[in-house]
C-alpha positions in Angstrom: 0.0 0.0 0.0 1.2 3.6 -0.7 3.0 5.0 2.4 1.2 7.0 5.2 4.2 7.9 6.6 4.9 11.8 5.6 1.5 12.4 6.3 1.1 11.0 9.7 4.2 12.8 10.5 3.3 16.1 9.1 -0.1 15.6 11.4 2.6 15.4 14.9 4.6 18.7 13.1 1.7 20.4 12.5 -0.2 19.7 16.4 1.6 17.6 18.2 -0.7 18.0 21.5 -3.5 17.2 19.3 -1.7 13.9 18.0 -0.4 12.7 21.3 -4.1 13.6 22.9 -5.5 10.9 20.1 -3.0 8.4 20.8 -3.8 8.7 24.4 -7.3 7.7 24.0 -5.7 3.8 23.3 -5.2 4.1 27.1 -7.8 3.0 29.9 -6.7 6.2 32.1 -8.5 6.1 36.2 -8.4 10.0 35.5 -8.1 11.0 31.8 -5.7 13.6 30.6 -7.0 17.2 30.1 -3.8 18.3 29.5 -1.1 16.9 27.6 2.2 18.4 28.3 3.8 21.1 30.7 6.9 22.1 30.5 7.2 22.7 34.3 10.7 24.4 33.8 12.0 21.0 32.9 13.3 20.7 29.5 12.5 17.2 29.0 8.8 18.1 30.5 5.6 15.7 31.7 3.4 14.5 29.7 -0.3 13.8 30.8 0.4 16.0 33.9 -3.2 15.7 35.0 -3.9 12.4 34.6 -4.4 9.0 36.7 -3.4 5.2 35.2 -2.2 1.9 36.0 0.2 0.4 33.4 -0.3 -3.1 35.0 -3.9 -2.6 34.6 -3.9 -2.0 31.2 -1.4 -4.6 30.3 -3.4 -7.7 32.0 -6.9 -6.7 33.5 -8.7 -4.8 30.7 -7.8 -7.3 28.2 -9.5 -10.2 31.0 -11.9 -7.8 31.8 -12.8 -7.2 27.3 -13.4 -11.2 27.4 -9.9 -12.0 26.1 -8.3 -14.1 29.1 -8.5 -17.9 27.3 -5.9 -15.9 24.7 -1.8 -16.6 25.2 0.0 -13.3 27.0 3.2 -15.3 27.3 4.8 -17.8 25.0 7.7 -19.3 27.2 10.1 -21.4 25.0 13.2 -22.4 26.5 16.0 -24.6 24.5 18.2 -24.9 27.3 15.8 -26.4 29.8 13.8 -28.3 27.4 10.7 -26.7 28.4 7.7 -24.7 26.4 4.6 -23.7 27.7 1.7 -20.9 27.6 0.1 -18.5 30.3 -3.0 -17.2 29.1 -4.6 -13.8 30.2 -6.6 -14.8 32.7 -3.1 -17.1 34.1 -1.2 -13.7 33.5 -3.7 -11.7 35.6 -4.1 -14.5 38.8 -0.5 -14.6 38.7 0.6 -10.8 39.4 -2.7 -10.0 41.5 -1.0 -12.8 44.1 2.6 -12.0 43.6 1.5 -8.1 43.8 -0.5 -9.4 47.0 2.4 -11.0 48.3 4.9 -7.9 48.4 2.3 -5.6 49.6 1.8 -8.2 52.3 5.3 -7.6 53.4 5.6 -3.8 53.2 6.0 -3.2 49.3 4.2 0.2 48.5 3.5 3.1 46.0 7.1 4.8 45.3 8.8 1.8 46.8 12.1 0.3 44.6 12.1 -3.8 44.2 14.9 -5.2 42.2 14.5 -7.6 39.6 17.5 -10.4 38.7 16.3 -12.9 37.2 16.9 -15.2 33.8 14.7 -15.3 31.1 11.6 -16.7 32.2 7.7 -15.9 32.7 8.6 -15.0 36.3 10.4 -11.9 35.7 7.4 -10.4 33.5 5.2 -11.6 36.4 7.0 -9.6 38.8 7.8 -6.5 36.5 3.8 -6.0 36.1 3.2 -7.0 39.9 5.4 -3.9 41.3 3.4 -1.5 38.9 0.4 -3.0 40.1 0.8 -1.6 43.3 2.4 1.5 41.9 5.8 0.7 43.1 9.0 1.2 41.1 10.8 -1.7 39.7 14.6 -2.1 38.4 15.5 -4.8 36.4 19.0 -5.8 36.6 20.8 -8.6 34.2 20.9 -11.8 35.9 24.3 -13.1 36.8 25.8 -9.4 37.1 28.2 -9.4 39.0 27.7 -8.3 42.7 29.9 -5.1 42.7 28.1 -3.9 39.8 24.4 -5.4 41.3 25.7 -3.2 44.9 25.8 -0.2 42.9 22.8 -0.3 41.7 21.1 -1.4 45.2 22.8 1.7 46.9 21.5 4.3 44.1 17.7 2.8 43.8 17.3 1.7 47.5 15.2 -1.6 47.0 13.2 -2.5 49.9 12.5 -5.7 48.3 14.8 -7.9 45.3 13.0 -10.8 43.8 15.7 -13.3 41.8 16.0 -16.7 41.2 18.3 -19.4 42.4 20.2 -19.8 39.2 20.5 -18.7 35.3 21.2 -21.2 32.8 23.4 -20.6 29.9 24.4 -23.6 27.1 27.5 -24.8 29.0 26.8 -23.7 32.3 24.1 -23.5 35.1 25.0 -19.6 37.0 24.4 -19.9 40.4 22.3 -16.0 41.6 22.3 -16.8 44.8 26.1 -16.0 46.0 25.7 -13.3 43.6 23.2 -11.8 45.6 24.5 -12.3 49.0 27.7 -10.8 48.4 26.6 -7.8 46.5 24.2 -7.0 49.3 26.8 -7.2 52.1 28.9 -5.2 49.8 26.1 -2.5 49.5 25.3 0.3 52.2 21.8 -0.2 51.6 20.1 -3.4 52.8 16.8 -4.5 50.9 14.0 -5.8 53.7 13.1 -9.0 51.6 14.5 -11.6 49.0 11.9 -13.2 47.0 13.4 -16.4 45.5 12.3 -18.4 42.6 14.1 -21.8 43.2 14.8 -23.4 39.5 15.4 -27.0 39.5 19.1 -27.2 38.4 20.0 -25.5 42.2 18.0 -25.3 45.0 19.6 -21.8 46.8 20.4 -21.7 50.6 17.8 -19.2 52.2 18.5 -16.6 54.9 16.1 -16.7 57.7 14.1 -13.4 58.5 15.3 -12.1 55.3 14.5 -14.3 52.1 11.2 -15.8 51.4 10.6 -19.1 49.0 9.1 -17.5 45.5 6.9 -20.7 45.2 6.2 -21.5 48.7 5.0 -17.6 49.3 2.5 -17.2 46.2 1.0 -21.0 47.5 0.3 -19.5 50.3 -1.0 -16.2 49.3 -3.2 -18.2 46.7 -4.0 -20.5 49.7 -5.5 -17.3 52.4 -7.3 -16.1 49.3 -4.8 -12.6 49.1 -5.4 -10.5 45.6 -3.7 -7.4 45.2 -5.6 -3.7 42.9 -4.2 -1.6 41.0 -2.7 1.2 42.6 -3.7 4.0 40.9 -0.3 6.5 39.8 -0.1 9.5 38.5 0.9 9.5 34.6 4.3 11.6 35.5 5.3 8.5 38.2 7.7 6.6 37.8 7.4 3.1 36.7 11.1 1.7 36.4 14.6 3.1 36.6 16.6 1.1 33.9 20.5 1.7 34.1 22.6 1.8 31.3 26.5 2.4 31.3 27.8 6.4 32.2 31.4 7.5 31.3 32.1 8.4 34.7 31.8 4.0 35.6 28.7 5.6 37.7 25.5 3.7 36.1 23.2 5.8 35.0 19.6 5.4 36.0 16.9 6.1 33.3 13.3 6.9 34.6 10.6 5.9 33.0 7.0 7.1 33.5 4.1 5.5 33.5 1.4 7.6 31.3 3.7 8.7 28.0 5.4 5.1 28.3 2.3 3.7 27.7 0.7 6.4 25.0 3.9 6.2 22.8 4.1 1.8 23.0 0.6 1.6 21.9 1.0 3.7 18.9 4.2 1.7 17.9 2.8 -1.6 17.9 0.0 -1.1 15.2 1.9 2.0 13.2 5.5 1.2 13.2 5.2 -3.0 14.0 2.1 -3.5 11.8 0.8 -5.9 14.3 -3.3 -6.6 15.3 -4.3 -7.6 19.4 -3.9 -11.5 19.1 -0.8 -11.2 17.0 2.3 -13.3 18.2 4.9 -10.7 18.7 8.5 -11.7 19.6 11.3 -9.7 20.9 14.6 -11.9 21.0 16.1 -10.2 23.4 16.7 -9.8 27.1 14.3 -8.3 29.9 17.0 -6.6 31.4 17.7 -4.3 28.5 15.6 -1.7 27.3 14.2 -3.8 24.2 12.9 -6.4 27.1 11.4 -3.9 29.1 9.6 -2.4 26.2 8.7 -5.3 23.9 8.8 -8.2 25.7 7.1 -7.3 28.7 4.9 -3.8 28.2 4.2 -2.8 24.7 2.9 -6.4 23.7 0.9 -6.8 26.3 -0.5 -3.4 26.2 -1.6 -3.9 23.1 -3.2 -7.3 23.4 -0.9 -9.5 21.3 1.0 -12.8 22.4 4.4 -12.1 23.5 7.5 -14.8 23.1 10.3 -15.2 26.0 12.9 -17.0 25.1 15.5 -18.4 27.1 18.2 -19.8 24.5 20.3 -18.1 21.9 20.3 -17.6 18.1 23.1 -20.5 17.8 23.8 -23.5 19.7 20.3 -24.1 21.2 20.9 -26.5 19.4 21.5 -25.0 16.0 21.5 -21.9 13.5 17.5 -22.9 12.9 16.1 -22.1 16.4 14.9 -18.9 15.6 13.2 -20.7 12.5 12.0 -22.9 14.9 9.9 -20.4 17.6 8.6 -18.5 14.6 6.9 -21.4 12.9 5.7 -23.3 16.6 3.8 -20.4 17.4 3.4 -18.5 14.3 5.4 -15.6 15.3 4.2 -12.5 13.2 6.8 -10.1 13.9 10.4 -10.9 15.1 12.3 -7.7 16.7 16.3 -8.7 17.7 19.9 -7.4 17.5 21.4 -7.4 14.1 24.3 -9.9 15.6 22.0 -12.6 16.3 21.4 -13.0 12.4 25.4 -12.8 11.8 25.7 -15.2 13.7 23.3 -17.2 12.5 24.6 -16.3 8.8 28.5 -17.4 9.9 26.8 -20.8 10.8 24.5 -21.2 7.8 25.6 -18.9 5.7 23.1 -20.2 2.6 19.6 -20.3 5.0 19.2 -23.9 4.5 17.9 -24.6 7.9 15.1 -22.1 7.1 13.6 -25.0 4.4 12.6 -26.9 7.5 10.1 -24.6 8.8 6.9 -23.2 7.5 7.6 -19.5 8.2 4.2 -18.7 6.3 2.8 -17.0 9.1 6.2 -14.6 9.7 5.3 -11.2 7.7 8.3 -8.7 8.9 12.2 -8.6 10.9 12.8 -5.6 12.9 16.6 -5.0 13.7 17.8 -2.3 16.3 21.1 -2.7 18.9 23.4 -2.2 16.6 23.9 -0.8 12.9 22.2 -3.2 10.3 25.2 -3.1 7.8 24.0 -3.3 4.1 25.2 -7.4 3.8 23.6 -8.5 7.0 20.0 -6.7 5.9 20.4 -8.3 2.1 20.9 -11.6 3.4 18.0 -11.4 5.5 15.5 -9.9 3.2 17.0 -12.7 0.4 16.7 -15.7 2.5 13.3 -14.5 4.5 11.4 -13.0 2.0 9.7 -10.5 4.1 10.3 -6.7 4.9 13.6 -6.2 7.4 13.4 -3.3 8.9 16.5 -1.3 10.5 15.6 1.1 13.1 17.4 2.9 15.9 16.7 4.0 19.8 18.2 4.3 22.8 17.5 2.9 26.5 16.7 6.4 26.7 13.9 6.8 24.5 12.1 3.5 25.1 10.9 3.4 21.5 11.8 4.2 17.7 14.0 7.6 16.9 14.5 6.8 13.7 12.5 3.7 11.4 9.8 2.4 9.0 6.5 2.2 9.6 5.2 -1.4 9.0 1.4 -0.2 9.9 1.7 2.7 7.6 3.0 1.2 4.7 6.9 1.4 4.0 8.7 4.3 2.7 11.7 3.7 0.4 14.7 3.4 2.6 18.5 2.9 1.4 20.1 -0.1 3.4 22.5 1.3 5.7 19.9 3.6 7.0 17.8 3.3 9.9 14.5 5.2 8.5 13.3 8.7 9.1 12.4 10.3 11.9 8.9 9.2 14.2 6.8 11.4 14.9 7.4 13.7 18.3 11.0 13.4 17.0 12.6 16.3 15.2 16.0 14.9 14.2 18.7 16.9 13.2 22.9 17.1 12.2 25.1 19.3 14.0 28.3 20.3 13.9 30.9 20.0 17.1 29.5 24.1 17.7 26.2 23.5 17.6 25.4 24.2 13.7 23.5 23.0 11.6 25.1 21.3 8.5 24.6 20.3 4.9 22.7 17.0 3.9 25.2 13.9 4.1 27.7 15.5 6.5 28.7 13.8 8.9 28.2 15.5 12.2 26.3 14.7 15.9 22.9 13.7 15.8 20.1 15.6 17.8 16.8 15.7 19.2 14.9 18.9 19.1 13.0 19.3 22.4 10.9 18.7 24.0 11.2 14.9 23.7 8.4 13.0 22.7 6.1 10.9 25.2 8.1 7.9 27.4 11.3 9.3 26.8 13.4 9.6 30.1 11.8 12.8 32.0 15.4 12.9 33.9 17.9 10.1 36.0 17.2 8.9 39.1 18.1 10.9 42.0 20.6 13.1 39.5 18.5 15.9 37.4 22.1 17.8 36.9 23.7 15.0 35.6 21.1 14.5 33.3 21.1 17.7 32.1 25.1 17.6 31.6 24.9 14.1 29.3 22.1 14.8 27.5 21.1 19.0 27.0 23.8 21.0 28.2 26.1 20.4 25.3 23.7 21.5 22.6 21.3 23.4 24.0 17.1 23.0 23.2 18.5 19.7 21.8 18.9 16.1 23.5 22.2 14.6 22.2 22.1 10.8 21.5 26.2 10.9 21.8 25.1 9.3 18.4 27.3 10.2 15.1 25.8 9.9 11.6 24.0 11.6 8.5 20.5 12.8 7.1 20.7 12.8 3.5 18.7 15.0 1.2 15.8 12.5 1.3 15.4 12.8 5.1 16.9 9.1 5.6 18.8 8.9 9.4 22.2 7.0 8.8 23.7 6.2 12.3 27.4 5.6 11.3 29.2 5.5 14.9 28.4 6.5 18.8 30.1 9.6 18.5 33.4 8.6 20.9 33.9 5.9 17.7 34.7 8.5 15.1 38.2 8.3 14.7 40.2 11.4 13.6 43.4 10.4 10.7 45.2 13.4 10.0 43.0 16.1 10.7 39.9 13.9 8.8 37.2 12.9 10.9 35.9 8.9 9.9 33.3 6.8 10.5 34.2 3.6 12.0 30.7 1.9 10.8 31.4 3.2 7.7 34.2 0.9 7.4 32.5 -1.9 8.7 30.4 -1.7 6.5 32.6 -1.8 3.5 34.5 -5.0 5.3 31.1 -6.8 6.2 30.5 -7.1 2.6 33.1 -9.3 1.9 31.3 -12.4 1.0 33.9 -14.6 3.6 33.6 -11.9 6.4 31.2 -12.8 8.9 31.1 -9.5 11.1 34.1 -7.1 12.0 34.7 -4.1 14.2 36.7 -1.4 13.7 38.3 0.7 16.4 41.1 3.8 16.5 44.4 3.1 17.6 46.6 6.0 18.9 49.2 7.1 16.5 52.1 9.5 16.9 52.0 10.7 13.5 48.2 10.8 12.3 46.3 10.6 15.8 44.2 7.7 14.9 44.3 5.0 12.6 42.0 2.1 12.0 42.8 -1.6 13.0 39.8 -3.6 12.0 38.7 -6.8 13.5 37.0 -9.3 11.4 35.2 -12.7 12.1 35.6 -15.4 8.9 32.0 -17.6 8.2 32.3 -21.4 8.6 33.7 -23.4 5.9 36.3 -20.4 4.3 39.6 -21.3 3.4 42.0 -18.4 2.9 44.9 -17.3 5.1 44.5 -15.0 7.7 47.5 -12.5 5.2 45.2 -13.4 2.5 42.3 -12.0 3.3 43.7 -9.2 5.4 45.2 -8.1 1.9 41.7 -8.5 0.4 40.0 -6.4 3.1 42.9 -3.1 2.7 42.4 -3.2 -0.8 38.6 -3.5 -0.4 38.1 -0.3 2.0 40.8 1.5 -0.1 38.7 1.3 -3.1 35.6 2.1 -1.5 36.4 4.8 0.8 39.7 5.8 -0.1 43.6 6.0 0.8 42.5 8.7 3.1 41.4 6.0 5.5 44.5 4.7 6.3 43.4 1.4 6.8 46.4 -1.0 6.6 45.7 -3.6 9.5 42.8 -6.0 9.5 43.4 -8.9 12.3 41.5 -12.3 12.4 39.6 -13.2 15.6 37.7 -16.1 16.7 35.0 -14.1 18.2 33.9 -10.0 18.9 33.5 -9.2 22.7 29.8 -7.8 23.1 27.6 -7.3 25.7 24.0 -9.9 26.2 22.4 -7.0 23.9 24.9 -8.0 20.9 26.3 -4.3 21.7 30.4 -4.9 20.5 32.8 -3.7 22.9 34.9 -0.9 20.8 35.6 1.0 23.4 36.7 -1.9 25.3 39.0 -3.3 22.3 40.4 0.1 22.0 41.9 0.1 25.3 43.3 -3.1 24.8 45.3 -1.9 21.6 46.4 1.0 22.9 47.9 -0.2 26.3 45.3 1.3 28.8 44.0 -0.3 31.5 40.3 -1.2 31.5 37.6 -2.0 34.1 35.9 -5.8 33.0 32.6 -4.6 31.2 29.5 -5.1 33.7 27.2 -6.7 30.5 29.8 -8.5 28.5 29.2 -11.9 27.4 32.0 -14.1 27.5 34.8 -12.1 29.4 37.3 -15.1 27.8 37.2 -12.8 24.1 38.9 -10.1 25.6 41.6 -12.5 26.4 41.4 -13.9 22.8 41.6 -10.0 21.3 44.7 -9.4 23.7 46.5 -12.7 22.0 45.5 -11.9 18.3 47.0 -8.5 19.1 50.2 -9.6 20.5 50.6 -12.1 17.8 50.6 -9.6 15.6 53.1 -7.1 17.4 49.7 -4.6 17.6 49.4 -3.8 21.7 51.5 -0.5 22.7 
């Protein structure tokens, strides 16, 4: 269908009150907005300012209470524990009514912090929606963080209550939370009142009396005295989670997110940007301790009245390259949304797509890829061996939803790959240079937010409204900066070529590292690559590349290094100076599929480094430090 795209957005530039007040009325509000946004002297603003909700109550109960509770809310598939089943609505609803019973039982109250670090399963959704039932604040933290990093986090929220589990499960190893937990709360100044435990099978954790209370045992017997927890009704400018994402300083920082505009701006993705209908399967194959989990996983589908997929295994190994295949065509997944490294990874495995010929994907209409730049190679293969729309689009913990995309539910606008779309409504996107100006189409400069932010994007950080305003409005001021680097070209299209600490400056030019990347990732032997900026006395920077081979190549390692100079010569130019490419088995990335530049800089360059709190498999960076050495590279 012909694209609605400019039109809708025009509608937000023209009266953007007007078009956030109609998206609003998807809401079930306790006391409906009569004003939609006041600038109350803060630059980010409120939205809804006058207004009363529930998000928990509009995720579970209106949906039971519309006749919908024999539908599936969550689809829990796990690989690695061999086990698959549904909780339907009305499941959904009779489990966070007793779990939200359970904590208020204990103390747990509006404004009140609970701490969420768990593994992927149904639980950790469960206990997300029960703390905003009774308007509480929750903070999901990754399970398996480790406890200095999990103590920094209890000292700046203050929990009064943690809910985790006894153990995560990974392919090769079972993670034991428990010790985790211990130590990082004797290592914190702030002592939580109550542990809520979820004993898994695999390990059964040690309990402390008066403090930590049997997940299982405590909702038997809440079920068992008949307790059933309301919603709490919040204001729409609460809180309803602090999210914390990595600062410069190694202080976390801790996004807010409110409860009204978080909700307003997920239901109008889900139908305009994801092109999905209530009932719909919807799968987000990611984690619900980032941002992406928080939004789609647990909130937006749910809001919305679709099906929502967890999934506790990864893209490879569980048992094979086809287990994404596999989820979409057991429960006739509509919509997949992951990290564009889950589908190199799949490609360096089976690089042709012949495990996709043992599924009927019929049902499967689009991919949606955010985390990371989509290089052009990874999107062709995808849209070749798929044959459905994928869909690169960009945003940030941040902004809890889509900066920069294609809207699905719209019909698609014509976007060049290597782009992440144009701009979403509420979003006026702009270029600047380092002084704040403006430039020309398809310069490279820092891209910018025009405020005031739209609906659910942070409103501030938790307990730090000057640091907020330092990272993200003091440096260009009446704009947020994403600390992103790219391009608008003259069509409008958003290229996000770099966070801007990744541009690399070679004799006075300033370069794009993703646009590097992306010349080396379409190598038809290269799997994925990073490229970082080592210090150089003579030019400043220059760019050592880092590139993964797929399965089954056989060339040398001097081979192909020569292919990949040539290669980015001829495509970007001798200007880039690119005269080292180094073979690695693996790139270091956090659970997100975020690669560790920054971290791989470091290494090359001598400096010492902190271990990063989210990496993956801290054993790469000791692979990168060998390839380097091998090679005669580290200072």
């Amino acid at each position: 269908m012909a694209s609605q795209y400019q039109d809708i957005y025009n509608q937000w530039k023209h009266d953007p009150e007007a078009f956030w007040m109609r998206a609003a009325d998807q809401i079930d509000w306790f006391t409906a907005p009569q004003t939609c946004f006041n600038g109350n002297g803060n630059a980010s603003g409120q939205w809804f300012p006058d207004a009363a909700t529930n998000t928990c109550y509009n995720a579970v109960d209106r949906h039971v209470l519309a006749g919908r509770g024999d539908q599936a809310a969550l689809i829990y598939d796990s690989p690695i524990t061999d086990q698959a089943y549904q909780i339907s609505y009305a499941e959904l609803l009779d489990e966070v009514e007793t779990l939200a019973a359970v904590l208020a039982k204990r103390g747990i109250s509006k404004g009140d912090r609970v701490i969420i670090y768990m593994p992927m399963v149904p639980e950790a959704v469960i206990a997300m929606l029960a703390v905003a039932r009774l308007g509480a604040i929750h903070s999901v933290v990754f399970g398996g963080f480790a406890p200095a990093e999990l103590a920094i986090r209890i000292n700046d929220a203050t929990p009064k209550a943690m809910i985790t589990a006894s153990c995560g499960i990974e392919p090769s190893r079972v993670i034991p939370y428990k010790p985790l937990l211990d130590q990082a709360i004797e290592d914190a100044t702030h002592k939580p009142d109550l542990c809520l435990i979820l004993q898994r099978p695999q390990i059964t954790a040690t309990l402390i009396e008066g403090r930590d209370l049997d997940y299982k045992v405590a909702m038997t017997e809440a079920r068992a005295a008949g307790l059933k927890q309301d919603c709490v009704p919040v204001a729409a400018t609460d809180p309803l989670y602090i999210l914390y994402t990595s600062g410069t300083t190694g202080q976390p920082k801790g996004v807010v997110r409110d409860n009204g505009g978080h909700m307003v701006a997920l239901m109008w993705t889900m139908d305009h940007i994801y092109g999905v209908e209530p009932g719909d399967v919807f799968w987000a194959a990611s984690d619900v301790g980032w941002v992406v989990g928080h939004s789609y996983i647990c909130y937006a589908p749910l809001l919305f009245g679709c099906s929502s997929v967890i999934y506790e295994g990864k893209p490879v190994g569980t048992p094979d390259a086809g287990s994404f295949w596999r989820v979409i065509s057991s429960y006739n997944v509509k919509v997949l949304f992951t990290a564009p490294t889950a589908f190199r990874a799949i490609r360096k495995v089976d690089p042709k797509g012949d495990l996709i010929n043992a599924y009927d994907m019929s049902g499967f209409k689009a991919l949606f890829l955010a985390g990371e730049r989509t290089d052009p190679d990874t999107l062709h293969w995808a849209e070749d061996k798929l044959n459905v729309p994928v869909i690169d689009h960009w945003w940030q913990t941040e902004t809890g939803w889509t900066i920069a995309g294609n809207t699905l539910g719209c019909g698609l606008v014509d976007v060049p790959a290597g782009s992440s779309g144009r701009p979403m409504p509420g979003y006026d996107v702009q270029v600047l240079d380092d002084g704040g100006h403006p430039v020309d189409a398809g310069t490279l400069g820092n891209i910018v937010v025009k405020l005031p932010l739209p609906p659910s994007c942070l409103p501030t950080l938790w307990g730090a409204n000057e640091r907020f305003r330092e990272a993200y409005l003091d440096t260009f001021p009446g704009y947020y900066m994403t600390s992103d680097a790219g391009i608008i070209d003259a069509d409008g299209n958003v290229f996000i070529m770099a966070r801007t600490d990744d541009i690399i400056n070679v004799a006075g030019h300033r370069l794009s590292t993703g646009g590097m990347e992306e010349v080396i990732t379409s190598h038809a032997d290269i799997a994925e690559c990073a490229v970082v900026g080592a210090a150089d006395q003579l030019k400043g920077q220059l760019p050592v590349g880092f590139y993964v081979i797929n399965d089954g190549v056989d060339k040398t390692a001097e081979a192909l290094e020569a292919e990949l100079i040539q290669l980015v010569r001829s495509q970007i130019g001798a200007v880039a100076a690119f005269k080292t490419a180094v073979a690695v088995k693996r790139l270091p990335k956090t659970r997100s599929g975020k690669v560790l530049r920054g971290t791989m800089q470091k290494i090359i360059d001598g400096e010492p480094y902190n271990m990063p709190a989210t990496i993956d498999d801290p054993a790469i960076l000791d692979e990168i430090t060998e390839a380097l050495n091998a090679r005669g590279l580290v200072k």
